[in-house]
ChimeraX commands (.cxc) that place a marker at each C-alpha (Angstrom):
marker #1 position 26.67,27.50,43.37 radius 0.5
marker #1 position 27.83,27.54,40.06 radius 0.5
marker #1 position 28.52,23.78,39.76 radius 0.5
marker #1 position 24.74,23.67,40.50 radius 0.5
marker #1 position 24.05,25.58,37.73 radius 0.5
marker #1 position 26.48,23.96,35.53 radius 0.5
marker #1 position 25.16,20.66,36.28 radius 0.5
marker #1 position 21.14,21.54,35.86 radius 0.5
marker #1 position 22.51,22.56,32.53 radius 0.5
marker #1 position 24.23,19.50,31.65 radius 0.5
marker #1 position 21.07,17.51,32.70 radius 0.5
marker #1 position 19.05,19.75,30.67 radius 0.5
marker #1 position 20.81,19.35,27.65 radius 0.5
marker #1 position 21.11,15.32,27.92 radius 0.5
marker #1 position 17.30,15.66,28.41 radius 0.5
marker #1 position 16.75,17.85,25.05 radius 0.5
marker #1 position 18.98,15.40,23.56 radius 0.5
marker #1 position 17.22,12.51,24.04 radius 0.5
marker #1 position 13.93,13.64,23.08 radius 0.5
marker #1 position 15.52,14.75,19.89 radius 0.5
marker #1 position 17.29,11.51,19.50 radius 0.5
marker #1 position 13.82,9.78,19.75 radius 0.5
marker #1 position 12.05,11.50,17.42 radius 0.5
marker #1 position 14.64,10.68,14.77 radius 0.5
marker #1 position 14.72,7.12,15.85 radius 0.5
marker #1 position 10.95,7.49,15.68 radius 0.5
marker #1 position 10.51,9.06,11.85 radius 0.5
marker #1 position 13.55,6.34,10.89 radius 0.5
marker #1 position 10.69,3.50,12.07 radius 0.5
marker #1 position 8.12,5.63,10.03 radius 0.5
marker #1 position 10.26,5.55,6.73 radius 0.5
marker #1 position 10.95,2.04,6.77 radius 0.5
marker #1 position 7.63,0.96,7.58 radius 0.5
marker #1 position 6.79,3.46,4.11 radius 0.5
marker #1 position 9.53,1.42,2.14 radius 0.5
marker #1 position 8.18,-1.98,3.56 radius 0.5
marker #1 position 4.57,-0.69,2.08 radius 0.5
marker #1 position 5.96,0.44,-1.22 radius 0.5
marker #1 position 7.74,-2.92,-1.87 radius 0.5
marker #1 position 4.31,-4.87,-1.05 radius 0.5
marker #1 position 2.45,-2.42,-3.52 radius 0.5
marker #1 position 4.91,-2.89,-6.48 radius 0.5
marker #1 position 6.39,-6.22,-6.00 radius 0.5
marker #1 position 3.18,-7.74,-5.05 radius 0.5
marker #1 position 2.59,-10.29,-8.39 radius 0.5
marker #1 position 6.24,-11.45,-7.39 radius 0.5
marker #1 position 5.49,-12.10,-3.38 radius 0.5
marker #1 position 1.87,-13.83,-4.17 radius 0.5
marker #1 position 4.07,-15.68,-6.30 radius 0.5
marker #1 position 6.61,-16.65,-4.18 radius 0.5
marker #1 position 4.50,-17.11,-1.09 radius 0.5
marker #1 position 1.33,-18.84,-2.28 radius 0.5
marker #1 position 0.31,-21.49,-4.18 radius 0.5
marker #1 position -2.83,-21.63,-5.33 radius 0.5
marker #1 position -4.81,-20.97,-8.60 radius 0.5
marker #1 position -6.31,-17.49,-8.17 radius 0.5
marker #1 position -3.20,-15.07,-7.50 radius 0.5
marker #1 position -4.79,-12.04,-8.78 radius 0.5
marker #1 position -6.90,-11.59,-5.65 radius 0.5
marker #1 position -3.86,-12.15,-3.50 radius 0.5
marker #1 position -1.90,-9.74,-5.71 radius 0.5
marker #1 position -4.74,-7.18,-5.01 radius 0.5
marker #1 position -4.62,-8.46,-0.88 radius 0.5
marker #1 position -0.74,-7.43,-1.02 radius 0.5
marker #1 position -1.54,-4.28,-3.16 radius 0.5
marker #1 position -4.17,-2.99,-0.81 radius 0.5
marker #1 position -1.89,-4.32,2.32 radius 0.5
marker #1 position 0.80,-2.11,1.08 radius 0.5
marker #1 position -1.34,0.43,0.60 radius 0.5
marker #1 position -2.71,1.16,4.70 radius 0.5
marker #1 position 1.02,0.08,5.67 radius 0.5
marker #1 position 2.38,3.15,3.99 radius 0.5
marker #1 position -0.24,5.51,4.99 radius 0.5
marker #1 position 0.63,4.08,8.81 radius 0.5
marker #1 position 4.06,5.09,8.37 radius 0.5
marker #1 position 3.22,7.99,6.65 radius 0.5
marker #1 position 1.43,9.77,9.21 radius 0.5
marker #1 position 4.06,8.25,11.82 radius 0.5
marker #1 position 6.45,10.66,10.10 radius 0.5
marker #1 position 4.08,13.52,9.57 radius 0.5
marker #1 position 3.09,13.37,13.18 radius 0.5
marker #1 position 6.38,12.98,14.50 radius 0.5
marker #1 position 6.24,16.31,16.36 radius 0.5
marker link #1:1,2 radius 0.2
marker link #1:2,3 radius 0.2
marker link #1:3,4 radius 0.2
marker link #1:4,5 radius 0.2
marker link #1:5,6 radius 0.2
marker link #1:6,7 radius 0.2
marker link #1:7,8 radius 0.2
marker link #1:8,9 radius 0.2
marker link #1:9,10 radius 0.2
marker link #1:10,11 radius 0.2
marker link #1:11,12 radius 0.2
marker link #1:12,13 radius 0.2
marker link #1:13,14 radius 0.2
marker link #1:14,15 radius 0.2
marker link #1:15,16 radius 0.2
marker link #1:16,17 radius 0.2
marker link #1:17,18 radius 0.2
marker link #1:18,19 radius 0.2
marker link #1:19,20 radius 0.2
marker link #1:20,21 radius 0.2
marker link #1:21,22 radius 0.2
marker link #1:22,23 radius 0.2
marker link #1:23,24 radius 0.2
marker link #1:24,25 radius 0.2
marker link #1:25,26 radius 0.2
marker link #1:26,27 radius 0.2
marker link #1:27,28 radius 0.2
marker link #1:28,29 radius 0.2
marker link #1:29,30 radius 0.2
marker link #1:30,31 radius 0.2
marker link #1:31,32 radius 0.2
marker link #1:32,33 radius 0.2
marker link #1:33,34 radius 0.2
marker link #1:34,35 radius 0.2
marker link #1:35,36 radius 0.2
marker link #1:36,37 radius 0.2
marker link #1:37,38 radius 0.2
marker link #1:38,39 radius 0.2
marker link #1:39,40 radius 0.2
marker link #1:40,41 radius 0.2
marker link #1:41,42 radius 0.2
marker link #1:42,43 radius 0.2
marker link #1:43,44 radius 0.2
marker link #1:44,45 radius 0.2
marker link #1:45,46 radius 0.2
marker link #1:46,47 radius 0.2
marker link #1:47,48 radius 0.2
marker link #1:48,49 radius 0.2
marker link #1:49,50 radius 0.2
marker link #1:50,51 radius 0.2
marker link #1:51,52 radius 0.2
marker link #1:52,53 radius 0.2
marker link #1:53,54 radius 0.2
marker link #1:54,55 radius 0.2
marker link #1:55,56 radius 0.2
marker link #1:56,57 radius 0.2
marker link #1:57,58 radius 0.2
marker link #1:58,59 radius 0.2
marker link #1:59,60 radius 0.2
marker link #1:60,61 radius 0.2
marker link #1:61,62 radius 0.2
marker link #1:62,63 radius 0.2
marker link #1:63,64 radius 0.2
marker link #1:64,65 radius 0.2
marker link #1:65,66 radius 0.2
marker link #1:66,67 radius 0.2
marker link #1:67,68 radius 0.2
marker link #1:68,69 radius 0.2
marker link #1:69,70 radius 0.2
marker link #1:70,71 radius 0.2
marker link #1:71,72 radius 0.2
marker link #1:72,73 radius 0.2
marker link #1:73,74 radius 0.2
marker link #1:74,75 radius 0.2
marker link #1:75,76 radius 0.2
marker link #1:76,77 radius 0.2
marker link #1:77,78 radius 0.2
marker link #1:78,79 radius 0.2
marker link #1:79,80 radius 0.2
marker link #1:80,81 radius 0.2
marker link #1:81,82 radius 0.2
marker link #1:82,83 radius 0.2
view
């Protein structure tokens, strides 16, 4: 009876830790995809440089800017939500 109990335990326990293993492997996702936004916003004159050629890179550099933007706020609320 009591390795039963001891075992239902042990499987509980493994189950709590998983879930709680998730989430953190779940709000790690979240911040990078918030660092991956933040680099677009601020090193977006460098990227449209570096990526594409043509004559008008101001309304790439605003494309990247506003890019960066809605990826951040994606992995923003992927980390505020991360109940």
């Amino acid at each position: 009876m009591r390795e039963v109990i001891n075992k239902n335990l042990f499987e509980y326990f493994i189950a709590r830790m998983e879930v709680n293993m998730g989430k953190i492997i779940l709000e790690i996702i979240g911040l990078i995809i918030v660092a991956i936004g933040a680099i677009m916003i601020f090193d977006a004159r460098y990227l449209t440089k570096r990526f594409f050629v043509f004559g008008d890179q101001n309304q790439a550099t605003l494309g990247f800017k506003i890019l960066g933007f809605f990826i951040a706020i994606v992995g923003g609320l992927i980390v505020y939500f991360n109940l």
